[in-house]
Structures are given as structure tokens and as C-alpha cells.
C-alpha positions in Angstrom: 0.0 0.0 0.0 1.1 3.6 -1.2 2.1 6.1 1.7 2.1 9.4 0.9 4.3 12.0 2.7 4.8 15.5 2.8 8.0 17.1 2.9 7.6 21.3 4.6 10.5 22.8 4.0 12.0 26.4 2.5 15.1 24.3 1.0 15.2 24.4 -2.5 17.6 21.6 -3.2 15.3 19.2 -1.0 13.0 17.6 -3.1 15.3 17.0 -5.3 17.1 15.1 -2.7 14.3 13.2 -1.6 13.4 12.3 -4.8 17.2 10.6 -5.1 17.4 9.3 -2.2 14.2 7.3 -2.3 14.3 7.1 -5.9 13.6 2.7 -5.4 10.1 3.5 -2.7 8.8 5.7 -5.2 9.3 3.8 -8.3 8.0 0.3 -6.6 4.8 2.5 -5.6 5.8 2.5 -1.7 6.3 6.1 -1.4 4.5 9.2 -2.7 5.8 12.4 -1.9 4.2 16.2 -2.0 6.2 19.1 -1.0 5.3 22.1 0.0 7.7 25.5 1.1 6.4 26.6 4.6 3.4 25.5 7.0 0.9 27.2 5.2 1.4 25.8 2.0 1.6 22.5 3.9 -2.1 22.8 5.0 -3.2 23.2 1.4 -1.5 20.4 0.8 -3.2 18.1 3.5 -6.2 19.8 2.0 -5.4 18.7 -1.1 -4.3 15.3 -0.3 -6.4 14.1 2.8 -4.7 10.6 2.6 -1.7 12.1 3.5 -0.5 9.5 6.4 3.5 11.5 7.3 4.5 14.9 7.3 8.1 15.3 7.8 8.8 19.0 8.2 11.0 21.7 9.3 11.0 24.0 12.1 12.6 27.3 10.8 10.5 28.5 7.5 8.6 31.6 5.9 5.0 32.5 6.4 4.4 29.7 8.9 6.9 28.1 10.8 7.1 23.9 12.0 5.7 24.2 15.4 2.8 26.3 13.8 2.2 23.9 11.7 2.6 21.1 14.2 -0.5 22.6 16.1 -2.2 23.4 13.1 -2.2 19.7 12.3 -3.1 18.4 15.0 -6.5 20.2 15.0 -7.2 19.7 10.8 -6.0 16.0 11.2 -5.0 13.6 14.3 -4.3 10.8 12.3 -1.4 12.5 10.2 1.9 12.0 11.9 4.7 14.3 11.9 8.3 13.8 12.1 10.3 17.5 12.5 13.6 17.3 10.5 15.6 20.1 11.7 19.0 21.6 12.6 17.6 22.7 15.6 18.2 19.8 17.5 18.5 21.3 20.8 16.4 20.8 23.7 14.1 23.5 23.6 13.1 22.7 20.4 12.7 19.0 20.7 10.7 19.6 23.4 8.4 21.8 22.0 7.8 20.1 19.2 6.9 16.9 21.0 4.3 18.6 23.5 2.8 19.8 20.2 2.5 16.3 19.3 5.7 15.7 16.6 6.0 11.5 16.6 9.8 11.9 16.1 12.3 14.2 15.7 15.2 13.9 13.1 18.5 16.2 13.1 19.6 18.2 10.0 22.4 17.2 8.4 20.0 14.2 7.5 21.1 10.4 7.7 18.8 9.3 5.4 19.0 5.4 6.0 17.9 6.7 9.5 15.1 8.7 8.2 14.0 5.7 6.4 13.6 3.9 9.4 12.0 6.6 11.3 9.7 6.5 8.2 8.6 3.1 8.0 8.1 3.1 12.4 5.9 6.2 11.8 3.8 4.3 9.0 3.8 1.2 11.6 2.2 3.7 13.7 -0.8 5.5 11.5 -1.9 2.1 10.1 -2.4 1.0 13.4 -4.4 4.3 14.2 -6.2 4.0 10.7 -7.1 0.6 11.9 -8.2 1.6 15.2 -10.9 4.2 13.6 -11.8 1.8 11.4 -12.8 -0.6 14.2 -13.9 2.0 15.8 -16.8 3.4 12.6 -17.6 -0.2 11.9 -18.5 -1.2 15.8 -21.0 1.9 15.3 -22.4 0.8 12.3 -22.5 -2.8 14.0 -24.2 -0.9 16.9 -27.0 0.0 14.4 -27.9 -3.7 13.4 -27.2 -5.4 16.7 -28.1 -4.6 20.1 -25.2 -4.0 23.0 -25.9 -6.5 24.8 -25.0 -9.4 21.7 -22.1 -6.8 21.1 -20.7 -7.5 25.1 -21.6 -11.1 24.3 -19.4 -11.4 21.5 -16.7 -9.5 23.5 -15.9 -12.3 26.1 -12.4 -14.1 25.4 -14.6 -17.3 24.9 -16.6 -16.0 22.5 -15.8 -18.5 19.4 -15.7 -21.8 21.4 -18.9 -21.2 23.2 -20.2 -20.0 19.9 -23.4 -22.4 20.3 -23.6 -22.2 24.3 -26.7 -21.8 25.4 -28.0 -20.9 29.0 -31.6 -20.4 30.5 -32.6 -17.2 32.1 -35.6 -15.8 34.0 -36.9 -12.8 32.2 -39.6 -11.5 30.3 -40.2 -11.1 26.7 -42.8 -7.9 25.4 -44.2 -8.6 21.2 -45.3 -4.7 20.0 -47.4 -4.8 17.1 -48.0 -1.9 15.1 -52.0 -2.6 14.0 -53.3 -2.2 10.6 -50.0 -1.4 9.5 -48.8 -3.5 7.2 -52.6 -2.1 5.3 -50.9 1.4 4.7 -48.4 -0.4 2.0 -51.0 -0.6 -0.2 -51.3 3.3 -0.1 -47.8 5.3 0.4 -45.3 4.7 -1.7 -42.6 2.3 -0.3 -40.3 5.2 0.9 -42.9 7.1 3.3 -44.0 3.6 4.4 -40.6 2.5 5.1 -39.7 6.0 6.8 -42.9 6.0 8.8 -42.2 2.6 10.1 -38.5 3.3 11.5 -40.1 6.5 13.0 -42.0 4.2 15.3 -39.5 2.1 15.8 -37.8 4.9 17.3 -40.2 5.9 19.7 -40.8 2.5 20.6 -37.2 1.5 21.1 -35.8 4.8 23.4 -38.9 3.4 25.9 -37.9 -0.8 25.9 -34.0 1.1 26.3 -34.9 3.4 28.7 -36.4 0.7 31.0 -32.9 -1.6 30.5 -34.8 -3.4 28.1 -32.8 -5.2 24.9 -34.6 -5.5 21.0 -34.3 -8.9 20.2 -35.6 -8.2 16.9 -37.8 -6.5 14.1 -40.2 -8.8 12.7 -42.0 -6.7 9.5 -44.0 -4.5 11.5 -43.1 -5.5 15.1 -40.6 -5.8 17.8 -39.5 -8.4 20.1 -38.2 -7.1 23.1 -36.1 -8.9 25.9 -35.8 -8.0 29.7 -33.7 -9.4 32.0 -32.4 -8.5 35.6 -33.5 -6.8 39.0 -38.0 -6.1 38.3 -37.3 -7.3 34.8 -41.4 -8.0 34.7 -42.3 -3.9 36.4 -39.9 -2.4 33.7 -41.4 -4.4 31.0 -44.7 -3.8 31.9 -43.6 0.2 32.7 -42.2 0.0 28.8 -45.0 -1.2 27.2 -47.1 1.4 28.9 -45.1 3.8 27.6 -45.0 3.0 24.4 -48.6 3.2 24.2 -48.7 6.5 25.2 -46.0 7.9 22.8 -48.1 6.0 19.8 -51.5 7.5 20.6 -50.0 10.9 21.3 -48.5 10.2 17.4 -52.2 9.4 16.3 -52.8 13.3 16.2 -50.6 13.3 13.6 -52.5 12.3 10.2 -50.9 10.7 7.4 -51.6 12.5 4.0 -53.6 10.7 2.0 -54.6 7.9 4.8 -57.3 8.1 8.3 -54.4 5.7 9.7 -54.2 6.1 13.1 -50.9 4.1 15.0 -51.6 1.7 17.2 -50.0 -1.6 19.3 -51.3 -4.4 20.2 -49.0 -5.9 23.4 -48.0 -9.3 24.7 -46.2 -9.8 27.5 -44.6 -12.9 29.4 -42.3 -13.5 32.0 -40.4 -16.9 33.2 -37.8 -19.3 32.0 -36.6 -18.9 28.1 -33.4 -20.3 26.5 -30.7 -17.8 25.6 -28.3 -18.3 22.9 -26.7 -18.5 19.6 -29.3 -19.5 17.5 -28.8 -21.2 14.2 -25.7 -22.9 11.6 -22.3 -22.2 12.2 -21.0 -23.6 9.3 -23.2 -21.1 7.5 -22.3 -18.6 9.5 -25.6 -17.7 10.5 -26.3 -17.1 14.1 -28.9 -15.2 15.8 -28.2 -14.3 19.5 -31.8 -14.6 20.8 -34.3 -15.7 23.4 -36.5 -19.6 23.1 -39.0 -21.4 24.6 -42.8 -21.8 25.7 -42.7 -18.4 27.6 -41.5 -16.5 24.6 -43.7 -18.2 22.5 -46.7 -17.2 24.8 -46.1 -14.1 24.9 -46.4 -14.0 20.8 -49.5 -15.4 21.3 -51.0 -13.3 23.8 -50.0 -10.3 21.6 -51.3 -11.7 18.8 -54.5 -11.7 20.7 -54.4 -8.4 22.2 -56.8 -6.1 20.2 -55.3 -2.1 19.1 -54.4 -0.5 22.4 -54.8 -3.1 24.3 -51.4 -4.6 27.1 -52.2 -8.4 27.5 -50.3 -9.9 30.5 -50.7 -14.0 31.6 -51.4 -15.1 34.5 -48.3 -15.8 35.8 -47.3 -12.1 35.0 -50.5 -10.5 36.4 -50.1 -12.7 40.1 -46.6 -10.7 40.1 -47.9 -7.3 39.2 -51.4 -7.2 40.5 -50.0 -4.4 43.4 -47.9 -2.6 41.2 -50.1 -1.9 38.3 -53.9 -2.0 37.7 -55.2 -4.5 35.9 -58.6 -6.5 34.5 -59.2 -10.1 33.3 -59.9 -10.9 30.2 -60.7 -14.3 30.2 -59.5 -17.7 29.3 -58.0 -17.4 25.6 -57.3 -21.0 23.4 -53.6 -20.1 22.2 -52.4 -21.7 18.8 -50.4 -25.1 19.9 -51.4 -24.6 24.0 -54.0 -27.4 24.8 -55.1 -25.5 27.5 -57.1 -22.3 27.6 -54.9 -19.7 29.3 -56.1 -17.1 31.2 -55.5 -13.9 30.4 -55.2 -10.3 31.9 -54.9 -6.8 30.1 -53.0 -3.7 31.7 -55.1 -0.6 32.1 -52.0 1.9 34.1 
């Protein structure tokens, strides 16, 4: 890979020099070098070359001097590293330059097998920041498909050789149905639906995170949402109540063209679920998620629920009865429960 320096300095006879001297890096495309007379010319430079990775420059020059443009760099461009090759090598100036952030500091009259060196340490040293901000963008963008807590997950040293570990958890697992939804498609163009439908998202998701509540998942126009921890059940049950709120204060808004009017429909469960990597490894397919009959349940109670309306089972209600108020419902035949379950919707 090319690396492109910058030579600042007021020398005349320099680039020419350079250009000699590493006459073998520049032909076999490992060097690339721009020069440029004083500090202020440099900064046009950077400016005109933003992949500039090494700026070797002087101290003593016209218009702008080296430390200037030490500082001046710094603030345009952390990741560029600059290596001051000067005659004035005393103290004072070596100093300086270093608490202005120079990565190295070369004496004038030049050894240039030693400024090669110093060269390839200083490219050692920006890849390794390049990489770092790389890692650093694509963790965010990471951050925007998959929930933190499958990010710490994946952060443990065992990681790769539990890759199919499971474990079971006591929690509680909330479905949010947007209702009558999935109808507006056949009435905005794709865009506005699709723009519409991560605006909900939104307001849904700052509640599930604001009660330490995880998204498992977006499912079309839904979203599975995991709680775990200290009152996981009250700070599901407080999330789903908020989310309400913030989609009916959203149906004052009417959609051109439509009387749509968001709503959710809510099911919520609470006990023992499976937690892991679900999925083939060998297609490198995995999905960190939540299994079992209480997550299933709670699919069906929300499948269930009618527009506005928080369905809770029994087992959930006998723990928040005093917290929250609540009404039956009734017994309601789930698909693939033999039983009728018994049912319980959330008023406040």
C-alpha cells in the first residue's frame, strides 16, 4: 500500500534530494511524496491530499513556521503523523515540538537510511491508528444492526468456542405490534411507508431502552423485546405502557392521503426462556436470541391483544397485580397450548 508523505520545507535543493534518495520507494509505488515551502502551504497540501499519512517538516520556515504547523495539524487532522527534521536539535526545540505532538524528531544534516527507518516506524504507527478508527466506525455501524448486549456477548475471550452455548434465564419477553399497518403499503409509496415505520421504531425503542430493556428483533412490522435483571417484569410492563402513550400521542398526527391512526397491540410474558446463539455455524448464520414456551406465549398473547390493548398471563398478572392496575380478560385457546390460558390486560 502507497504512503504518501509530505516534505515542509524552504530548502530548495530538498526535493530533489528526496526524490534521489528514495528514488527505489517511489518507483516500486511504496512512497508518494508532495512538498510544500512553509506551513501554510503545507495545510493546502493536507487539503489537497487528505490521505496524506507522514508529514516530515521543518522547524525554521517563511509565512508559517514547523511548530505552527505542528498545532495546526493536529486540529485539521490527528491521524497524520509528523516527524520535525531540523538543525535545531537542541532541547528547547525537541521539546516543543513533542508537546505539540511531533512523533519523532530527526536532526539536520540528514542520515537518510535513519530517516528511512523513522519513516517506516511512523507508517507502523498510523496504520495501526487507521485501523483503530476503522474498528472504531464499523462497531458503530455494527451498533446499528445489533443490540449491545449481543455486542458484550461477543466480547468475552470465549466467545468463538462457546459459539453455540446456550443458557436459561428468567426474564420477560414484550411482542409490539404496530396494528393495521402493514394495510398502509398498499397506499404510500414504499419510501414514506418504510420512513414512517422506522419512526415508530424509534419511539418504541428509546422506551424498551430506557427501562434496560434489549430489542431482540424486528419482525416486519413488530418488535421483540427482551428484559432481564433486578424487576425485569415492572420495567417491562412500565415500557409497554409507555409505548402506548407515545403512539396515541403520534395518532394526532394524520398521514396525507390515509385516516391511519398508529396503534399496538402488546403481549407480555415472563419466566424461564433459552438464551443463545441460534442457528448454523457452518453457514455462518447465528442469531443471539431468546427460546422457549414463555416467549412463544407471549407471541401469542399479543397476537391476541386487540389495538391499544397490554395483555399480561397469568403468571405475570399474580406478580404485578400491586404494582399496576389490571382487568381479566378471560381464558383465551392459544395456537399449539391445549389448555385455555387465562389472560389479563393492563389498564395503568
Amino acid at each position: 500500500m502507497k504512503t504518501k508523505i509530505l516534505v515542509v520545507d524552504d530548502e530548495a535543493d530538498l526535493e530533489l534530494l528526496v526524490k534521489q534518495k528514495f528514488r527505489r520507494k517511489i518507483r516500486e509505488g511504496e512512497y508518494e511524496f508532495v512538498f510544500a515551502a512553509n506551513g501554510q502551504e503545507a495545510l493546502v497540501r493536507v487539503a489537497e491530499h487528505p490521505d496524506t499519512a507522514i508529514v516530515l517538516s521543518d522547524i525554521n520556515m517563511p509565512v508559517m513556521d514547523g511548530l505552527t504547523l505542528l498545532t495546526e495539524l493536529h486540529e485539521t487532522n490527528p491521524i497524520i503523523k509528523t516527524v520535525i527534521v531540523s538543525a535545531y536539535g537542541d532541547m528547547a526545540n525537541l521539546r516543543a515540538a513533542m508537546n505539540r505532538g511531533a512523533f519523532d524528531f530527526v536532526c539536520k544534516p540528514v542520515d537518510f537510511t535513519d530517516l528511512e527507518v523513522t519513516i517506516e516506524k511512523t507508517i507502523v504507527q498510523v496504520q495501526q491508528l487507521r485501523d483503530t478508527l476503522r474498528a472504531l466506525q464499523e462497531n458503530n455501524i455494527l451498533k446499528m444492526y445489533v443490540d449491545e448486549t449481543v455486542i458484550n456477548f461477543m466480547s468475552r475471550p470465549d466467545f468463538e468456542s462457546q459459539l453455540l452455548a446456550s443458557e436459561t434465564i428468567e426474564g420477560t419477553v414484550v411482542f409490539i405490534d404496530i396494528c393495521g399497518f402493514t394495510s398502509l403499503s398498499e397506499k404510500l409509496p414504499a419510501a414514506t411507508v418504510v420512513n414512517l415505520l422506522n419512526r415508530y421504531f424509534d419511539l418504541m425503542v428509546k422506551e424498551v431502552i430506557a427501562q434496560g430493556g434489549y430489542v431482540d428483533k424486528f419482525m416486519g412490522d413488530a418488535v421483540m423485546a427482551v428484559f432481564r435483571g433486578e424487576y425485569h417484569l415492572d420495567r417491562a410492563v412500565d415500557a409497554a405502557l409507555a409505548v402506548r402513550a407515545r403512539l396515541l400521542a403520534e395518532a394526532d398526527q394524520t398521514i396525507p392521503g390515509t385516516e391511519y391512526r398508529p396503534a399496538v397491540s402488546i403481549g407480555i410474558n415472563t419466566g424461564e426462556m433459552v438464551s443463545g446463539n441460534i442457528g448454523s455455524a457452518s453457514l455462518k448464520r447465528l442469531d443471539y436470541t431468546v427460546i422457549g414456551d414463555t416467549v412463544n406465549v407471549s407471541q401469542r398473547l399479543q397476537g391476541s391483544a386487540k389495538p391499544g390493548q397490554i395483555i399480561v398471563s397469568a403468571a405475570a398478572y399474580q406478580r404485578i397485580k400491586e404494582s399496576f392496575q389490571c382487568q381479566p380478560v378471560g381464558e383465551m385457546k392459544l395456537k399449539n397450548k391445549e389448555q385455555p390460558v387465562m389472560t389479563y390486560e393492563v389498564l395503568a
